[in-house]
C-alpha positions as a LaTeX table, in Angstrom:
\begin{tabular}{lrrr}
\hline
Residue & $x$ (\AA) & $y$ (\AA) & $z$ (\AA) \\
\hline
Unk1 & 27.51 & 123.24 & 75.18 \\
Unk2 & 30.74 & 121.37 & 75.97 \\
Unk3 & 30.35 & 118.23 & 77.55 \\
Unk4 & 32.05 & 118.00 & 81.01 \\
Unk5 & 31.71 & 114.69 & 82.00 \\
Unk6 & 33.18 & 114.01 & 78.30 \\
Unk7 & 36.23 & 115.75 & 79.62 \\
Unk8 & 36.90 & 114.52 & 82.68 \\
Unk9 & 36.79 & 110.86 & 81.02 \\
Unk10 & 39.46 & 111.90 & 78.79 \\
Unk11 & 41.21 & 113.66 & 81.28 \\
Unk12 & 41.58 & 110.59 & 83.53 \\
Unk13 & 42.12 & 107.89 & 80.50 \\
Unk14 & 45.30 & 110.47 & 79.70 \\
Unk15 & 46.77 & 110.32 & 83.30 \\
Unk16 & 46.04 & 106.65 & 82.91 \\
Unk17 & 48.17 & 106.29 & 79.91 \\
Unk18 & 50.79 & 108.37 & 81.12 \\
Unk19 & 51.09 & 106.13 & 84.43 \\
Unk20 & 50.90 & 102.69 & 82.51 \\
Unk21 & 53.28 & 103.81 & 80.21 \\
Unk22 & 55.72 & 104.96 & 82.78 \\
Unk23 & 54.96 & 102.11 & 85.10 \\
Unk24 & 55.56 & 99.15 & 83.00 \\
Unk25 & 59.20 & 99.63 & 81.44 \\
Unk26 & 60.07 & 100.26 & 85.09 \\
Unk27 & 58.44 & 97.58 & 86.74 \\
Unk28 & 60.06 & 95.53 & 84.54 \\
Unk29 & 63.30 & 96.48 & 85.04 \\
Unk30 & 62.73 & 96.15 & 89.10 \\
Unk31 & 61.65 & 92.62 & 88.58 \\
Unk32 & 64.78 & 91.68 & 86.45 \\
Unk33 & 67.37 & 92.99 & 88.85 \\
Unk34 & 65.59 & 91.61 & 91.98 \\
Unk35 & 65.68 & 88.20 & 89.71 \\
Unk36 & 69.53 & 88.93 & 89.31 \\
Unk37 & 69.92 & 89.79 & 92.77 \\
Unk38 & 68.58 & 86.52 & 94.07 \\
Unk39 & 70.58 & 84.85 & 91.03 \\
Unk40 & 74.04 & 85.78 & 91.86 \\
Unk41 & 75.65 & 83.45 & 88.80 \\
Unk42 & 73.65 & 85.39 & 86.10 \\
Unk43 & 76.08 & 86.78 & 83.66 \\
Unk44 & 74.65 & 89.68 & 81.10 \\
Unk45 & 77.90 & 88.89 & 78.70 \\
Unk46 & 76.57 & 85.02 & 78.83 \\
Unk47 & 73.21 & 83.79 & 79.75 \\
Unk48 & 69.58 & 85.30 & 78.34 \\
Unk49 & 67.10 & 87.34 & 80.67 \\
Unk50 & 64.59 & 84.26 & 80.38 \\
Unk51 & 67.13 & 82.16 & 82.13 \\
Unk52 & 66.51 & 83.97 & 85.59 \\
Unk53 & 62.71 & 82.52 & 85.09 \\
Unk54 & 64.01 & 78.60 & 83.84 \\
Unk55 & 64.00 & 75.71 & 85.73 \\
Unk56 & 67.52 & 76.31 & 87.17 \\
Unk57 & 66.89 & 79.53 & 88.47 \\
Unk58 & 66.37 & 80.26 & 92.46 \\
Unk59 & 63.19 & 81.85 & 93.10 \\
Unk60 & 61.78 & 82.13 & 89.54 \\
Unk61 & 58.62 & 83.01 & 90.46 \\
Unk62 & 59.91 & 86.54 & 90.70 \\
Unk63 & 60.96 & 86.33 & 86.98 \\
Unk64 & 57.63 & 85.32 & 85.78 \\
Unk65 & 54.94 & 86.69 & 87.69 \\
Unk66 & 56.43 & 90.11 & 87.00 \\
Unk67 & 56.44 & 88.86 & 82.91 \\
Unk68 & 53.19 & 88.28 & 83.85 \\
Unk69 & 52.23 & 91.38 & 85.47 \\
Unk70 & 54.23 & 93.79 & 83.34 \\
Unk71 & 52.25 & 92.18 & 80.53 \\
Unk72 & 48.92 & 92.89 & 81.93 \\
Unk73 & 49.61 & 96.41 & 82.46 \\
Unk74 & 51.07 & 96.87 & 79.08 \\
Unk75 & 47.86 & 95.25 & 77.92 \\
Unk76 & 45.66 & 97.84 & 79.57 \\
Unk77 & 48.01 & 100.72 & 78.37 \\
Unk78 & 47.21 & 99.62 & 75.08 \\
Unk79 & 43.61 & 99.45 & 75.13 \\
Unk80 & 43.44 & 103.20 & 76.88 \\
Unk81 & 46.00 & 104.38 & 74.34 \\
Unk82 & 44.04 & 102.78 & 71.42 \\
Unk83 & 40.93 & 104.45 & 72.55 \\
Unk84 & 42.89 & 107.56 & 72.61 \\
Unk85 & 45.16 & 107.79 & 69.34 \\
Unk86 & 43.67 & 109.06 & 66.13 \\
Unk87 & 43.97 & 107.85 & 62.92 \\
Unk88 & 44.05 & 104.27 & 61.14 \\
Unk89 & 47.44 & 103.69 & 61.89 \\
Unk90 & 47.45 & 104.43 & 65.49 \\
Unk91 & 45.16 & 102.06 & 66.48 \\
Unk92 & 46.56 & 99.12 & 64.39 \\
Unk93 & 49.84 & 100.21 & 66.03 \\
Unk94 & 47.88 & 99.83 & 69.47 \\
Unk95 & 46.55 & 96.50 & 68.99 \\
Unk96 & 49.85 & 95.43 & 67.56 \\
Unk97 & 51.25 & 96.51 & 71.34 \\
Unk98 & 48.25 & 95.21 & 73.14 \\
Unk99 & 49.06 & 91.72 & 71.62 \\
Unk100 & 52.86 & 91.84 & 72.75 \\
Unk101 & 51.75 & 92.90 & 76.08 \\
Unk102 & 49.80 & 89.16 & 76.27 \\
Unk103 & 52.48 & 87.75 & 74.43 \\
Unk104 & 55.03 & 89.41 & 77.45 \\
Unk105 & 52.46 & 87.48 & 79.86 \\
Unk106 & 52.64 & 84.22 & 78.34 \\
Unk107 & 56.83 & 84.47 & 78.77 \\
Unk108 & 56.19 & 84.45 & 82.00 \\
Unk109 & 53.57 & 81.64 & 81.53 \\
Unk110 & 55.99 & 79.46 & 79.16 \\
Unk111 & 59.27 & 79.85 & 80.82 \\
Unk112 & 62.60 & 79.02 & 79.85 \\
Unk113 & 62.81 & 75.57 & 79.34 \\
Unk114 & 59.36 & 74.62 & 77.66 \\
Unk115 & 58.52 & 74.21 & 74.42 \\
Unk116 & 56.35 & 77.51 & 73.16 \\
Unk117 & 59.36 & 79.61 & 75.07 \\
Unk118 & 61.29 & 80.58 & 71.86 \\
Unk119 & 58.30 & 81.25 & 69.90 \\
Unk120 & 56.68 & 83.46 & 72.58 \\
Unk121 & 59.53 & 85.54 & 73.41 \\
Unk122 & 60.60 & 85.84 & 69.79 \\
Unk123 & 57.12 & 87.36 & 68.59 \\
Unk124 & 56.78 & 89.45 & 71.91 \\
Unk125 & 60.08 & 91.76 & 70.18 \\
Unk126 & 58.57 & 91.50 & 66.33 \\
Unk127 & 55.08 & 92.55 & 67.87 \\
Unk128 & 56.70 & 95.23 & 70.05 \\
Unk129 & 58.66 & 96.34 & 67.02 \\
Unk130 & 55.70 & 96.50 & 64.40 \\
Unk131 & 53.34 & 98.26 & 67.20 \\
Unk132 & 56.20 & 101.25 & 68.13 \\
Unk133 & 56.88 & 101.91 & 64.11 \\
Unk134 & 53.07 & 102.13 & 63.20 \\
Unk135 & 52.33 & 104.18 & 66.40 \\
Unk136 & 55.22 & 106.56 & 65.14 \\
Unk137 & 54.15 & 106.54 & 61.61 \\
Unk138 & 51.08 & 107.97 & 63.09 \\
Unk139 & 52.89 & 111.03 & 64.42 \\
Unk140 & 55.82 & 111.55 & 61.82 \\
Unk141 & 55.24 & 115.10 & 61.91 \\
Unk142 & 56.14 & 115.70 & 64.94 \\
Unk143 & 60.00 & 115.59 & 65.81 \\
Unk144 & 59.62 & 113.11 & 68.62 \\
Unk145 & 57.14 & 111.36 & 66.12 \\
Unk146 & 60.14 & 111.09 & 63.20 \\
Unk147 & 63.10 & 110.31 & 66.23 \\
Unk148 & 61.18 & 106.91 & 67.42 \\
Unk149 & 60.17 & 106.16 & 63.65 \\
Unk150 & 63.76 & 106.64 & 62.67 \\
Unk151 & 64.69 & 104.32 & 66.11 \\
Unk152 & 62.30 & 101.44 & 65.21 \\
Unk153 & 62.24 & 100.94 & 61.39 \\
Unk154 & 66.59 & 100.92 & 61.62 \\
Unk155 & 66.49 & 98.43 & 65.28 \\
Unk156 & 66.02 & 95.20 & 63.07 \\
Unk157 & 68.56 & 95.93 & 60.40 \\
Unk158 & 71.29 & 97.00 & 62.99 \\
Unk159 & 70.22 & 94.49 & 65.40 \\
Unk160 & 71.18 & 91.78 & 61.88 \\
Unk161 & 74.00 & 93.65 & 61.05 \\
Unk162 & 76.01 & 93.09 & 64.39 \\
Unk163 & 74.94 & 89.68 & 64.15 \\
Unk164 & 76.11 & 89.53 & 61.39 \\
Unk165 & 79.55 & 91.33 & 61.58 \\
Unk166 & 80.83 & 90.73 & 65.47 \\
Unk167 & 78.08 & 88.73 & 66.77 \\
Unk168 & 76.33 & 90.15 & 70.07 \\
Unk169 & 78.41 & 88.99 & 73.08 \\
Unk170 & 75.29 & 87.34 & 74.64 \\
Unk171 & 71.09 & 87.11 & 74.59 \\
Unk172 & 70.58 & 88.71 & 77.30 \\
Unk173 & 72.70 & 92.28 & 75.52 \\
Unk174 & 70.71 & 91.76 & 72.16 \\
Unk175 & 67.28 & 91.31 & 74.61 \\
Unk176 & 68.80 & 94.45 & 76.52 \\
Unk177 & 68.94 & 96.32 & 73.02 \\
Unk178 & 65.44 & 95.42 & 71.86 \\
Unk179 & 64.25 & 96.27 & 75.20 \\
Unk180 & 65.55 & 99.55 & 75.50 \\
Unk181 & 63.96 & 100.94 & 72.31 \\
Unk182 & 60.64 & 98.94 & 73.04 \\
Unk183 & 60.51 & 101.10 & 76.38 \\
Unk184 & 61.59 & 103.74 & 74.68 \\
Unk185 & 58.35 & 103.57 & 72.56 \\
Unk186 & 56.14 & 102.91 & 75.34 \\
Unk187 & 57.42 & 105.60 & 77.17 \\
Unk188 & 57.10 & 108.54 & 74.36 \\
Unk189 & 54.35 & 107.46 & 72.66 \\
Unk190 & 52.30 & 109.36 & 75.65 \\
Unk191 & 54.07 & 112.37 & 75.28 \\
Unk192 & 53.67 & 112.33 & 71.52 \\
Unk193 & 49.70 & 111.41 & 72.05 \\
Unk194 & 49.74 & 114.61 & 74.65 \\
Unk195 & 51.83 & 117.17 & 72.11 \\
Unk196 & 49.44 & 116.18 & 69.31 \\
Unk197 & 46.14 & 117.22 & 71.31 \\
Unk198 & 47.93 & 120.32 & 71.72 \\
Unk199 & 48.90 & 121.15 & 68.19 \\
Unk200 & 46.14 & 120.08 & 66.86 \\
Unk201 & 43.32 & 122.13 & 69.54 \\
Unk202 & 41.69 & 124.79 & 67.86 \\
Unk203 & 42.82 & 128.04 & 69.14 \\
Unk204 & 39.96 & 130.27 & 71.16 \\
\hline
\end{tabular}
């Protein structure tokens, strides 16, 4: 006899996962542009995101206390989603992510302008990275699967490439880059998680 209770469990950790994971790239984003809005000198083409949160910036408590919080949730995504995802892979790929959401948090904690700043926010994006390729790996057979494996083995390489050919114009445009296809992750790894039940269901 089929479990019920069993179902609705999953049922609700899946809506979970597909809020979190829409939630926090979009959260984020709100609290960078109401950090820009109340830092009218901020220039994308000069300056780094973590400068809205430094010691120079006006009301950087917006900055990081939304680090902060956008961390925790991606923390919590991770857990539900590594309780979700099959396979070996998956769940290193979901720990991986779990650990960048704290190390997201502690950007927040460790702003610009102290000490652990550079190493925090520099192993937030390698974390981030590592986490979206093994979570893809996990799902290579499916086209979306392949697409963000394709995305997030090649960002690295590019990303050292422009460096090292015309230089990115700014931190805050290489951050924007790295950004984009960490959100990018975040955001379709639900959608992969939810077309891989379905392919893989028995039929009746």
């Amino acid at each position: 006899m089929e479990d019920l209770s069993d179902n609705r469990e999953g049922s609700l950790a899946d809506k979970a996962i597909y809020v979190l994971g829409l939630s926090s790239p979009i959260l984020a984003w709100i609290f960078i542009f109401a950090s820009w809005y109340k830092n009218p000198w901020f220039n994308v083409f000069r300056d780094a995101y973590s400068d809205l949160g430094g010691p120079d910036a006006s009301d950087a408590w917006i900055y990081n206390y939304g680090l902060v919080t956008v961390g925790i949730l991606l923390l919590a995504y991770s857990v539900l989603l590594t309780r979700r995802i099959p396979g070996k892979v998956g769940v290193i790929g979901g720990a991986y992510l779990a650990l960048a959401g704290v190390f997201l948090s502690l950007i927040g904690v460790f702003h610009s302008g102290t000490r652990p700043h550079t190493f925090v926010s520099t192993w937030f994006f390698i974390q981030s990275d590592i986490a979206i390729i093994l979570l893809s790996a996990n799902y290579r057979r499916l086209l979306l699967g392949k697409i963000l494996l394709i995305i997030s083995v090649l960002a690295f390489p590019i990303a050292i490439l422009v460096e090292a050919t015309v230089g990115w114009p700014s931190t805050a445009i290489l951050e924007t880059y790295g950004i984009l296809i960490i959100d990018f992750g975040v955001v379709a790894t639900p959608f992969i998680l939810g077309k891989e039940t379905q392919y893989s269901r028995p039929s009746s």
